[in-house]
N, C-alpha and C positions, 0 to 999 in steps of 0.2 A: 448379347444376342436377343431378340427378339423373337419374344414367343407366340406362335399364332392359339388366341385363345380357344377358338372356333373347333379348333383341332382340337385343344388339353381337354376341352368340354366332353369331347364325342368319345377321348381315349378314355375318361372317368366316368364316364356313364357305361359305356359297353364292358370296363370291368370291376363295376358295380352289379353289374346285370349277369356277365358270367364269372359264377366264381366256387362254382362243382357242387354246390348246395342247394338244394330247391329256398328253401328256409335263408341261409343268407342272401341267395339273389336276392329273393324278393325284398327283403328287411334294408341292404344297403344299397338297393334301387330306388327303392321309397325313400329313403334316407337322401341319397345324391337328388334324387329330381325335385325334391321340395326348395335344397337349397342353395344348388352351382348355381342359379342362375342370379343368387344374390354375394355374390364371392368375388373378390379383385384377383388378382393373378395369381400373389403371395397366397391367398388362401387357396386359391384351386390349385396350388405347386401342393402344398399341403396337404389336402385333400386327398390327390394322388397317393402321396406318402402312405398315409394314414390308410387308404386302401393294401399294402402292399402287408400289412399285418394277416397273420392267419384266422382262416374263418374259427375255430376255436376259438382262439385266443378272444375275437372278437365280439362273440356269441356270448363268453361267459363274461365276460366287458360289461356289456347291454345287458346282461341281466343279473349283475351284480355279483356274481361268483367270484370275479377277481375284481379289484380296486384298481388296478392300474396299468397299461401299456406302455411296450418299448415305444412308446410316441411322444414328441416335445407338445405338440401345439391344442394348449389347452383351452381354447374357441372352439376345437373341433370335436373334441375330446366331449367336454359338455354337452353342442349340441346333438351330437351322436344319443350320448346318454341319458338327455332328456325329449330324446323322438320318440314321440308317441304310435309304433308302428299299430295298425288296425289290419 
């Protein structure tokens, strides 16, 4: 099946953007709008994924309280880790 990208773009941006945290909106808005737009399909399937992780869990991820997530894909994993949020 055939995935319309245009769409997976708009569903990974809006729940980047809501996601019951003032603090993670912003950190994994910043984080998705820097880089979907440089990601093929397989990585924005991924991306998705990797959004479905709790904002805890993800929070202490990014800033190095835990080492590691229930997540495979270690492209995403890195560049999360090394976004420099301002």
């Amino acid at each position: 099946m055939k995935i319309d990208i245009e769409n997976l773009k708009k569903k990974i941006l809006y729940r980047s953007q809501y996601r019951g945290t003032r603090e993670m909106d912003k950190l994994l808005f910043s984080f998705v709008s820097k880089y979907i737009d440089k990601m093929d399909e397989i990585k924005l399937q991924n991306l998705e994924k990797f959004l479905k992780n709790d904002d805890e869990d993800l929070y202490k991820f990014y800033n190095g309280i835990i080492k590691r997530l229930k997540y495979e894909d270690n492209y995403i994993l890195k560049l999360f880790k090394d976004f420099n949020y301002k």
